[in-house]
mmCIF entry with sequence, helices, sheets and N, C-alpha, C, O atoms, coordinates in Angstrom:
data_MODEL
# 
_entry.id   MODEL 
# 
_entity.id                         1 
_entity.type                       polymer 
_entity.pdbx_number_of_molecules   1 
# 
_entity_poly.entity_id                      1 
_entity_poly.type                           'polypeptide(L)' 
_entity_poly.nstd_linkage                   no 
_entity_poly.nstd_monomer                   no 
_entity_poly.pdbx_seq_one_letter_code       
;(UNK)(UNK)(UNK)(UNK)(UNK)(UNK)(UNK)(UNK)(UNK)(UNK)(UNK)(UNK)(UNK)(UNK)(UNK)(UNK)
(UNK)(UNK)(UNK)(UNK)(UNK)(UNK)(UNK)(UNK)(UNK)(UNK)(UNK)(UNK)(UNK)(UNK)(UNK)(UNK)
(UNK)(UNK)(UNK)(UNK)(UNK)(UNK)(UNK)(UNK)(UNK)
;
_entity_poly.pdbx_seq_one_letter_code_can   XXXXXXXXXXXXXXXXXXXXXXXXXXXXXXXXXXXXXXXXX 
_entity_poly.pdbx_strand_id                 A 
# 
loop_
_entity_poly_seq.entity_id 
_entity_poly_seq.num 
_entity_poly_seq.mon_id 
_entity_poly_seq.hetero 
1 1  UNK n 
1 2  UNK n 
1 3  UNK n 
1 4  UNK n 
1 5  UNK n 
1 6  UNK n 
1 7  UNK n 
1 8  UNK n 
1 9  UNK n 
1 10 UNK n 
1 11 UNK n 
1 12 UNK n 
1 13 UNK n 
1 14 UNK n 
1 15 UNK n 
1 16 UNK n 
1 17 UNK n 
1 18 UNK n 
1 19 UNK n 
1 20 UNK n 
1 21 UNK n 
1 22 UNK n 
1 23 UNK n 
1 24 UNK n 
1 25 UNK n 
1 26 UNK n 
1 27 UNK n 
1 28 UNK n 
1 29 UNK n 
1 30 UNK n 
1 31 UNK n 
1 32 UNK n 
1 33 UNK n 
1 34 UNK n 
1 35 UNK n 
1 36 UNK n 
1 37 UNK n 
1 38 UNK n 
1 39 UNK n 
1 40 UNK n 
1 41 UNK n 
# 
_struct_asym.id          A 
_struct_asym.entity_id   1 
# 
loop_
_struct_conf.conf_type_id 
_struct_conf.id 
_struct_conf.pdbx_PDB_helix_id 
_struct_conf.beg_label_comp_id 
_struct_conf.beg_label_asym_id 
_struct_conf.beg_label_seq_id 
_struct_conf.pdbx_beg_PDB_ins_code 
_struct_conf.end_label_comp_id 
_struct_conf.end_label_asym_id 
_struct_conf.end_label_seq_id 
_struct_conf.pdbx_end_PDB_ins_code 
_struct_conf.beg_auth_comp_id 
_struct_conf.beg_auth_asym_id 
_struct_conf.beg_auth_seq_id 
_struct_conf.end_auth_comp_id 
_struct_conf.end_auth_asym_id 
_struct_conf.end_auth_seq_id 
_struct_conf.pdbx_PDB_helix_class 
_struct_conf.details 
_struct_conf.pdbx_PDB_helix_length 
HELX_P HELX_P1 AA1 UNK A 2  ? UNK A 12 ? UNK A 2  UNK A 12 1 ? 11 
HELX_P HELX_P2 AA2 UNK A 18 ? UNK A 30 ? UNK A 18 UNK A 30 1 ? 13 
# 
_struct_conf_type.id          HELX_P 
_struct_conf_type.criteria    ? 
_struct_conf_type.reference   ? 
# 
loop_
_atom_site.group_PDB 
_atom_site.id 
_atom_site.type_symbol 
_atom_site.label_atom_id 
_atom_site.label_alt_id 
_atom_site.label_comp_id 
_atom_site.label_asym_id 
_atom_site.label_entity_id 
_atom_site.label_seq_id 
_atom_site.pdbx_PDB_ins_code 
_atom_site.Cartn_x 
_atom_site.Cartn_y 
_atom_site.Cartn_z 
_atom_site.occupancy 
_atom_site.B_iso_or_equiv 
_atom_site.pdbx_formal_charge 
_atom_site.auth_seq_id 
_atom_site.auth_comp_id 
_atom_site.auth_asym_id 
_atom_site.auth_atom_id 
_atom_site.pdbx_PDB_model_num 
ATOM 1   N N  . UNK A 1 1  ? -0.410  -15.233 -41.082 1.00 0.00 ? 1  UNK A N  1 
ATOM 2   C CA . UNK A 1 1  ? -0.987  -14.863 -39.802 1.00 0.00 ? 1  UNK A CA 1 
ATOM 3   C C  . UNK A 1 1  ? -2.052  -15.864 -39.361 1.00 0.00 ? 1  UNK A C  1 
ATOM 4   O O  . UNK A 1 1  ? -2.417  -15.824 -38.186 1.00 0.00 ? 1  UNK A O  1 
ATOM 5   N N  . UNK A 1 2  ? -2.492  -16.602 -40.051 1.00 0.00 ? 2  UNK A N  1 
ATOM 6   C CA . UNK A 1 2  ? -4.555  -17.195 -39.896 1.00 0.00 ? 2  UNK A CA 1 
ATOM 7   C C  . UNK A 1 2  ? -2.913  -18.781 -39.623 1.00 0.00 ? 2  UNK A C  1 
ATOM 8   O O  . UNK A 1 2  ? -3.407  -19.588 -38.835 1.00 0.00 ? 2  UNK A O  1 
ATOM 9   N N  . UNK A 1 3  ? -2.149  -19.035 -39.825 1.00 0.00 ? 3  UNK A N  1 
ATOM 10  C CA . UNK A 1 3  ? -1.901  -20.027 -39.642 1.00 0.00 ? 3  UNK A CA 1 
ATOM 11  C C  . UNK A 1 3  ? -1.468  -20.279 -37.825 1.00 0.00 ? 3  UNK A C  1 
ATOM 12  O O  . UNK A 1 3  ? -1.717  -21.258 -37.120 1.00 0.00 ? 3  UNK A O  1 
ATOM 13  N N  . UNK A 1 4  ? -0.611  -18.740 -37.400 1.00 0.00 ? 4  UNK A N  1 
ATOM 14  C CA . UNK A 1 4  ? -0.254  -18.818 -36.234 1.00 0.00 ? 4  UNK A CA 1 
ATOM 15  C C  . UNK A 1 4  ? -1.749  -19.033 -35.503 1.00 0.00 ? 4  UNK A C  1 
ATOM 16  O O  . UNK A 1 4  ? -2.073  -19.985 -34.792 1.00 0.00 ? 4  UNK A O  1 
ATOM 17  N N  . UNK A 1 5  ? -2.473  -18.006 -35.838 1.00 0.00 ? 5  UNK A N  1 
ATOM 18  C CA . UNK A 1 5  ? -3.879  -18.471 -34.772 1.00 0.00 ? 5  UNK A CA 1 
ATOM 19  C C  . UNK A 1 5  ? -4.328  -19.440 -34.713 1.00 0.00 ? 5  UNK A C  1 
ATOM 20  O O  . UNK A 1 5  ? -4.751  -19.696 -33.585 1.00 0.00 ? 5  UNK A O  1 
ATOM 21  N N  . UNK A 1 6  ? -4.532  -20.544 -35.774 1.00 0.00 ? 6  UNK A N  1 
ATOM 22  C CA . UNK A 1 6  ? -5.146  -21.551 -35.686 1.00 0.00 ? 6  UNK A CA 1 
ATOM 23  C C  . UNK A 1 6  ? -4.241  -22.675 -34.945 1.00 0.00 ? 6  UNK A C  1 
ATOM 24  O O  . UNK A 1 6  ? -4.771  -23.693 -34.502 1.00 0.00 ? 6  UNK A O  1 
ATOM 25  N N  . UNK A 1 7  ? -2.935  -22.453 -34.842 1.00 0.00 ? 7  UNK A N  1 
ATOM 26  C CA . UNK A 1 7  ? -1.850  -23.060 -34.109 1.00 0.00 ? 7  UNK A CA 1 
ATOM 27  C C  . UNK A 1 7  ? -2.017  -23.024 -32.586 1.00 0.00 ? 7  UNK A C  1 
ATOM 28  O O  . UNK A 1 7  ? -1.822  -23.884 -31.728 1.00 0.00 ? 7  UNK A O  1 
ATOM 29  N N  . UNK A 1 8  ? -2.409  -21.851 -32.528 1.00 0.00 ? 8  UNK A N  1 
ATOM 30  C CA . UNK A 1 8  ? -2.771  -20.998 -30.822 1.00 0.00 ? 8  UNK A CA 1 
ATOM 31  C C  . UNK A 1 8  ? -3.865  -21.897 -30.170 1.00 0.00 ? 8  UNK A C  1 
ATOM 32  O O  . UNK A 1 8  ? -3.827  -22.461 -29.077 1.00 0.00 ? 8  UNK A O  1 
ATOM 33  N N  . UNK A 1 9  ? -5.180  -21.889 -31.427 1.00 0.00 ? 9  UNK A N  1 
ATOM 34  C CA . UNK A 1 9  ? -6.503  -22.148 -30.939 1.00 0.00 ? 9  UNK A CA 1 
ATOM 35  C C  . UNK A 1 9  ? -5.664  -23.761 -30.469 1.00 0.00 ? 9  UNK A C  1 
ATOM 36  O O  . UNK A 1 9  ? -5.331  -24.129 -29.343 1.00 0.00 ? 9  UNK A O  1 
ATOM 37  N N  . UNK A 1 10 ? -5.532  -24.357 -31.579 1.00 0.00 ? 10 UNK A N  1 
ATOM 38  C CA . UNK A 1 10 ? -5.704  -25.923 -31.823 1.00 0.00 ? 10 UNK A CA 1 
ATOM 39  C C  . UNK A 1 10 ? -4.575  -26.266 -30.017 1.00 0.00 ? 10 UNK A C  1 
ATOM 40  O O  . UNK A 1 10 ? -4.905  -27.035 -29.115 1.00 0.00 ? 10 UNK A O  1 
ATOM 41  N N  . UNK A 1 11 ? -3.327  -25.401 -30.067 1.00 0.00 ? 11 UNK A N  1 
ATOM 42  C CA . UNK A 1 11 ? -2.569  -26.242 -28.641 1.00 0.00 ? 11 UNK A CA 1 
ATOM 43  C C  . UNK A 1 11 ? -3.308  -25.235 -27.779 1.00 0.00 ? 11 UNK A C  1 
ATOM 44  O O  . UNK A 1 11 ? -2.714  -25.583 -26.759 1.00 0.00 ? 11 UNK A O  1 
ATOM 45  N N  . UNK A 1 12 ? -3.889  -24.541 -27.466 1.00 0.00 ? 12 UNK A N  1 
ATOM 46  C CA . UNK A 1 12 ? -4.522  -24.105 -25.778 1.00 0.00 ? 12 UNK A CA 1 
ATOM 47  C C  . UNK A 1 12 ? -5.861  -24.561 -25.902 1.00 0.00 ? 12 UNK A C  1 
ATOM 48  O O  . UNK A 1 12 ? -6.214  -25.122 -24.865 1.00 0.00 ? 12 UNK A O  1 
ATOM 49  N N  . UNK A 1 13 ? -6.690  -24.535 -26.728 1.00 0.00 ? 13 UNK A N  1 
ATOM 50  C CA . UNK A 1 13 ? -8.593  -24.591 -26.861 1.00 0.00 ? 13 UNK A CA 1 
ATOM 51  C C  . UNK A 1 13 ? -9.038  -26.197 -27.076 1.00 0.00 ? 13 UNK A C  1 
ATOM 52  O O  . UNK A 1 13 ? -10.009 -26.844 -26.684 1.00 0.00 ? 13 UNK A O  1 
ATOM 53  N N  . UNK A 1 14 ? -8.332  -26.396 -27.562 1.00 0.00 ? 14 UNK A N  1 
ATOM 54  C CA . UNK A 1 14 ? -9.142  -28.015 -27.975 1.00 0.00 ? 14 UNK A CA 1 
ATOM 55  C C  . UNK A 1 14 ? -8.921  -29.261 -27.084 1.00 0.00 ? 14 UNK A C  1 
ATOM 56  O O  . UNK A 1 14 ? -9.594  -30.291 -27.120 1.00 0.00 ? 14 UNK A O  1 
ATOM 57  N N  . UNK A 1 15 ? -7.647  -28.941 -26.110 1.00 0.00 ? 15 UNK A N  1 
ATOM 58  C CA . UNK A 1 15 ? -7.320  -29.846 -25.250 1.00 0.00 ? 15 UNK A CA 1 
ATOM 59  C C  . UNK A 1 15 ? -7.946  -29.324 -23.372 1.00 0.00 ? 15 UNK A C  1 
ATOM 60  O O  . UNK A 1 15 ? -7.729  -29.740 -22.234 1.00 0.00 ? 15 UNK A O  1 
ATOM 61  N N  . UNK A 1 16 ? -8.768  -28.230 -23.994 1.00 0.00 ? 16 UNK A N  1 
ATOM 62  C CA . UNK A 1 16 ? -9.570  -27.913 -22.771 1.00 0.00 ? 16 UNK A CA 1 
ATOM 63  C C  . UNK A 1 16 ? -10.464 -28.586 -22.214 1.00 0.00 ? 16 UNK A C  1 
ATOM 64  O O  . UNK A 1 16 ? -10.639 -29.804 -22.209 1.00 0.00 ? 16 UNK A O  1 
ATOM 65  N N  . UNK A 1 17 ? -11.325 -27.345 -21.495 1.00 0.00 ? 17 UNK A N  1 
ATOM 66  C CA . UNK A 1 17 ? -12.549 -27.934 -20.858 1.00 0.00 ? 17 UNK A CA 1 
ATOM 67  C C  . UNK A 1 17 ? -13.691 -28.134 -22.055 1.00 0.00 ? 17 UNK A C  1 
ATOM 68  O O  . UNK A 1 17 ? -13.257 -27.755 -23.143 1.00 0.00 ? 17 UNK A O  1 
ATOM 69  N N  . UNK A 1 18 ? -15.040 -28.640 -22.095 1.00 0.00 ? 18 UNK A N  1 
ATOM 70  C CA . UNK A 1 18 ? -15.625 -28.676 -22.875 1.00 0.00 ? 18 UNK A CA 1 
ATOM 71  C C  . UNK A 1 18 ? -16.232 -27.090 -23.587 1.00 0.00 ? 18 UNK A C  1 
ATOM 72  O O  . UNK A 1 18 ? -16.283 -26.669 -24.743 1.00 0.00 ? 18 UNK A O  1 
ATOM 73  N N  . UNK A 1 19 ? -16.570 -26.606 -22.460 1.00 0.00 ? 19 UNK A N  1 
ATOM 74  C CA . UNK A 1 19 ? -17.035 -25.255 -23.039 1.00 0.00 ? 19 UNK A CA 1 
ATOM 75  C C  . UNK A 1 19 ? -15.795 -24.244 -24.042 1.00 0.00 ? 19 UNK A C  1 
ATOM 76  O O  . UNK A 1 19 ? -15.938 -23.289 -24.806 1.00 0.00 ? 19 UNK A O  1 
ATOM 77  N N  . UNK A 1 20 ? -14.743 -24.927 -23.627 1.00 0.00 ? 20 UNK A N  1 
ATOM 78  C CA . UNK A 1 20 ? -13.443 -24.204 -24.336 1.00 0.00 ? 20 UNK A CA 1 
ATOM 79  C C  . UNK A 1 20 ? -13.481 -24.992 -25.807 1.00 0.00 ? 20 UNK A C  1 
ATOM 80  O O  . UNK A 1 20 ? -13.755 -24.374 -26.836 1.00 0.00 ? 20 UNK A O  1 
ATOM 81  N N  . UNK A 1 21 ? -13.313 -25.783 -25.804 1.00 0.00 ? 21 UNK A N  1 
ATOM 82  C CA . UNK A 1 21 ? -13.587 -27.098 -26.740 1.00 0.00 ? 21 UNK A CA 1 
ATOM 83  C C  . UNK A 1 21 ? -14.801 -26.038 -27.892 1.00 0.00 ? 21 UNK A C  1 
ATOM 84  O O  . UNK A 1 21 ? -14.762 -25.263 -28.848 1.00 0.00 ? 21 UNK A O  1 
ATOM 85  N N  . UNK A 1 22 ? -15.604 -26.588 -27.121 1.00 0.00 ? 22 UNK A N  1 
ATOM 86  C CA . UNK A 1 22 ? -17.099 -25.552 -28.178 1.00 0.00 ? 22 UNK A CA 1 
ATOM 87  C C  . UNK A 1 22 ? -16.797 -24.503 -29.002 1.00 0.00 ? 22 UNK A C  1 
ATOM 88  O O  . UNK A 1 22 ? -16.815 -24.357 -30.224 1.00 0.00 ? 22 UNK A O  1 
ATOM 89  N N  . UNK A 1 23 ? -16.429 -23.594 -27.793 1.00 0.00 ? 23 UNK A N  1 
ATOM 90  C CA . UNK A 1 23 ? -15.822 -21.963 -28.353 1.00 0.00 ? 23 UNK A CA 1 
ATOM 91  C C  . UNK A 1 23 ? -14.948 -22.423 -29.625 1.00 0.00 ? 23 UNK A C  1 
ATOM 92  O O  . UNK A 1 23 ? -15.239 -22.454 -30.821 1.00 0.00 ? 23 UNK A O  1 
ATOM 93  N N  . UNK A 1 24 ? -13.821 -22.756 -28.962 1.00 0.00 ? 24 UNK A N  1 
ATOM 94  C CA . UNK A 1 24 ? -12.664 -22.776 -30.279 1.00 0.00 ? 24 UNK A CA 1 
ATOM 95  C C  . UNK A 1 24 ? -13.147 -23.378 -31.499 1.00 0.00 ? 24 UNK A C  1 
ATOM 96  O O  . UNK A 1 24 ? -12.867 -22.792 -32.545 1.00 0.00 ? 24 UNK A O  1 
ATOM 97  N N  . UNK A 1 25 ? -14.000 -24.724 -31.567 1.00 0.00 ? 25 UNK A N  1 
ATOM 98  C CA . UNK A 1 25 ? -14.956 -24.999 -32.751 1.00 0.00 ? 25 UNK A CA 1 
ATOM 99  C C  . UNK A 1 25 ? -15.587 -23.798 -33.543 1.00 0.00 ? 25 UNK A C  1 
ATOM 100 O O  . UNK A 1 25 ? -15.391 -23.532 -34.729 1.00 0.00 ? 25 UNK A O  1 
ATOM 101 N N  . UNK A 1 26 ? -16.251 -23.239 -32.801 1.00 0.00 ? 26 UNK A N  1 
ATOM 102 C CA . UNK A 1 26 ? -17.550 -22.046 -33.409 1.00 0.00 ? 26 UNK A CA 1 
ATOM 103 C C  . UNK A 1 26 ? -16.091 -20.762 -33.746 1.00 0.00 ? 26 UNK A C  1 
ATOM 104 O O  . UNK A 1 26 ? -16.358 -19.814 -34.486 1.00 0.00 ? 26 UNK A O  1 
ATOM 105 N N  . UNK A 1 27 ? -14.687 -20.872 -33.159 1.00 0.00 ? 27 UNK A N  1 
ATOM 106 C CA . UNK A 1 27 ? -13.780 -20.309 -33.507 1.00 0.00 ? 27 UNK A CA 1 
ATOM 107 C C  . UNK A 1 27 ? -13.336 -20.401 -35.512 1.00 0.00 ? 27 UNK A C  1 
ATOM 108 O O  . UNK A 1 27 ? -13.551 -19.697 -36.498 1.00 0.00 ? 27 UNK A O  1 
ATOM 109 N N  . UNK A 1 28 ? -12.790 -21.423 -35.277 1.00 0.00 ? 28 UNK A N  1 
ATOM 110 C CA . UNK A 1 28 ? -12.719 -21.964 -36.342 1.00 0.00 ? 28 UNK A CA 1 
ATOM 111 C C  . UNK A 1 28 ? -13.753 -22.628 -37.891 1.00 0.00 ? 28 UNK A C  1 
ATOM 112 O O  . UNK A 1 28 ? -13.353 -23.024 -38.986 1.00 0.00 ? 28 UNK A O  1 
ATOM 113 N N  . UNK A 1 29 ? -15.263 -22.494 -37.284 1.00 0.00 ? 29 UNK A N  1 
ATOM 114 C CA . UNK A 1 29 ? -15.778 -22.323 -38.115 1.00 0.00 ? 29 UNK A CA 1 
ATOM 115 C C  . UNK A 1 29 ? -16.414 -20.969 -39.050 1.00 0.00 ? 29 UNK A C  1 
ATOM 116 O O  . UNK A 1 29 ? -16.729 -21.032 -40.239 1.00 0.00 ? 29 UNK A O  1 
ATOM 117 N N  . UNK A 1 30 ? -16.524 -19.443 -37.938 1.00 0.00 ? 30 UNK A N  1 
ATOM 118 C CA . UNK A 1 30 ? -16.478 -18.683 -38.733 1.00 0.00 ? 30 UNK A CA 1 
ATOM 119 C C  . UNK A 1 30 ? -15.362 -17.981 -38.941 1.00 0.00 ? 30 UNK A C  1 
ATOM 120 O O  . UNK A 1 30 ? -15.597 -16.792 -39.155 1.00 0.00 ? 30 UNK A O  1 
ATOM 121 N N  . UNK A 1 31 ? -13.747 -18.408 -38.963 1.00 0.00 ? 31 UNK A N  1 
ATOM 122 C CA . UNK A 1 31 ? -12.899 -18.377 -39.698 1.00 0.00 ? 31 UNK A CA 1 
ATOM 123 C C  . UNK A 1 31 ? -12.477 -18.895 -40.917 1.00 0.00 ? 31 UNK A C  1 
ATOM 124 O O  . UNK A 1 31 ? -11.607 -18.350 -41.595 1.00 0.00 ? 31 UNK A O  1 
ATOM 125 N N  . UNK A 1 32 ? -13.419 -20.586 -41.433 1.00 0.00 ? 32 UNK A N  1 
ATOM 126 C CA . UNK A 1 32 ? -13.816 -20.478 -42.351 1.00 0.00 ? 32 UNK A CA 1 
ATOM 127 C C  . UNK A 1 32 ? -14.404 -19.408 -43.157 1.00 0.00 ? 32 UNK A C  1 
ATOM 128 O O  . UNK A 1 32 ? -13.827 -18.939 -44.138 1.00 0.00 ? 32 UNK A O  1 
ATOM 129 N N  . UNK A 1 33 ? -15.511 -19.034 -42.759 1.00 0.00 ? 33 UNK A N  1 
ATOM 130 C CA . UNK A 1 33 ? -16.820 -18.366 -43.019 1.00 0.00 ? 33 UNK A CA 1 
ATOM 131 C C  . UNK A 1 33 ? -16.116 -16.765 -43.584 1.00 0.00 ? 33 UNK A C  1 
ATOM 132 O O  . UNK A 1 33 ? -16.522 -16.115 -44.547 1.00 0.00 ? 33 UNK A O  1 
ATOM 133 N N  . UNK A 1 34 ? -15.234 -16.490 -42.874 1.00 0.00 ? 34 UNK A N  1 
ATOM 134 C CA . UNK A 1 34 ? -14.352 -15.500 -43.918 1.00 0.00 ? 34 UNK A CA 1 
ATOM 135 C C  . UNK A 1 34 ? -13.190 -15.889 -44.689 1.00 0.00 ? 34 UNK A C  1 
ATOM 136 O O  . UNK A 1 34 ? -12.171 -15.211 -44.819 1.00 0.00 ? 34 UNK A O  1 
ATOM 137 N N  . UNK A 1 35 ? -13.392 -16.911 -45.138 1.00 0.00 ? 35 UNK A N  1 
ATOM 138 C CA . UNK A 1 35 ? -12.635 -16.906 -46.315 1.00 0.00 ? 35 UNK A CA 1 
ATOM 139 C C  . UNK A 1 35 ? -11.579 -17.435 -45.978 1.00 0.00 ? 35 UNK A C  1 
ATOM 140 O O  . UNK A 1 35 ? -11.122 -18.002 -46.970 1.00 0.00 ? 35 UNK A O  1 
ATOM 141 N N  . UNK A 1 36 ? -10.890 -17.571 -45.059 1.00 0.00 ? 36 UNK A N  1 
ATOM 142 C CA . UNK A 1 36 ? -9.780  -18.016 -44.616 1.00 0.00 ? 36 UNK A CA 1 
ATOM 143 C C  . UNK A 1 36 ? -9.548  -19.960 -44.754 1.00 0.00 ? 36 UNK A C  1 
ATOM 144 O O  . UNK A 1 36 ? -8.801  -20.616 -44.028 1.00 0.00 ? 36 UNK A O  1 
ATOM 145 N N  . UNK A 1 37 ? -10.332 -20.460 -45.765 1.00 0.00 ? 37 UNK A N  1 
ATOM 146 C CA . UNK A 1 37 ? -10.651 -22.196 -46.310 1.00 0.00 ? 37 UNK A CA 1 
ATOM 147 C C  . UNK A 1 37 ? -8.899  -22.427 -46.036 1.00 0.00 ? 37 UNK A C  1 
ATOM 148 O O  . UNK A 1 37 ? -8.519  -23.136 -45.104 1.00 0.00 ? 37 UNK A O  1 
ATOM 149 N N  . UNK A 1 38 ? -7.840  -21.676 -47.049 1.00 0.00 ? 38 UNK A N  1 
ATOM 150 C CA . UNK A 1 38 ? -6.831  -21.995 -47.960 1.00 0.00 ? 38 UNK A CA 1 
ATOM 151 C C  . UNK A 1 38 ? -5.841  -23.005 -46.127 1.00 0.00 ? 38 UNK A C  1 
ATOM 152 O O  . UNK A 1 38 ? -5.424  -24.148 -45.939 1.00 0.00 ? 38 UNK A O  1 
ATOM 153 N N  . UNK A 1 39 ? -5.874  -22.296 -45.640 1.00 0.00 ? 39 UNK A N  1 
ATOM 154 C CA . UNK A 1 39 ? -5.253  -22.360 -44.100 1.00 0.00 ? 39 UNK A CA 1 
ATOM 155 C C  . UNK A 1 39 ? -6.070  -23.810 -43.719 1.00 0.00 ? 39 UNK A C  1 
ATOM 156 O O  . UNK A 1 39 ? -5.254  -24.536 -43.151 1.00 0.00 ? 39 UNK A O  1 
ATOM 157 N N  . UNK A 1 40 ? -7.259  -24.414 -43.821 1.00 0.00 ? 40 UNK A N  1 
ATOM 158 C CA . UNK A 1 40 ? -7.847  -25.338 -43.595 1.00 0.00 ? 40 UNK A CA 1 
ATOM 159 C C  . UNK A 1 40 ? -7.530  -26.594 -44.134 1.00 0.00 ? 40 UNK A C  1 
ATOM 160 O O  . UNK A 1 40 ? -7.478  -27.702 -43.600 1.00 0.00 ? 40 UNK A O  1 
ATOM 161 N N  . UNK A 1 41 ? -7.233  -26.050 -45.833 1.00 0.00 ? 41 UNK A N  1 
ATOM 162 C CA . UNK A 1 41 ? -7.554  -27.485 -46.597 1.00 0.00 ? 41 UNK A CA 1 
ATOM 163 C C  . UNK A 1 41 ? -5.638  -27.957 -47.237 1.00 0.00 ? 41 UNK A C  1 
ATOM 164 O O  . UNK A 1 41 ? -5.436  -28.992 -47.872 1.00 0.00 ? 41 UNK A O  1 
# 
């Protein structure tokens, strides 16, 4: 599941506007932050 979302974030959020850009960052860092590393590394 943590793989489809981060698929979602990475093609709609990161090729945004900047403030979208930001969000999806602070997205993906406390998705780290629960544990979810394995999907990262």
């Amino acid at each position: 599941y943590a793989k489809e979302v981060c698929d979602a974030i990475v093609a709609k959020c990161l090729t945004g506007r900047p403030k979208t850009v930001e969000k999806s960052q602070v997205a993906f860092l406390l998705w780290v932050e629960l544990e979810a590393a394995e999907v990262f590394l």
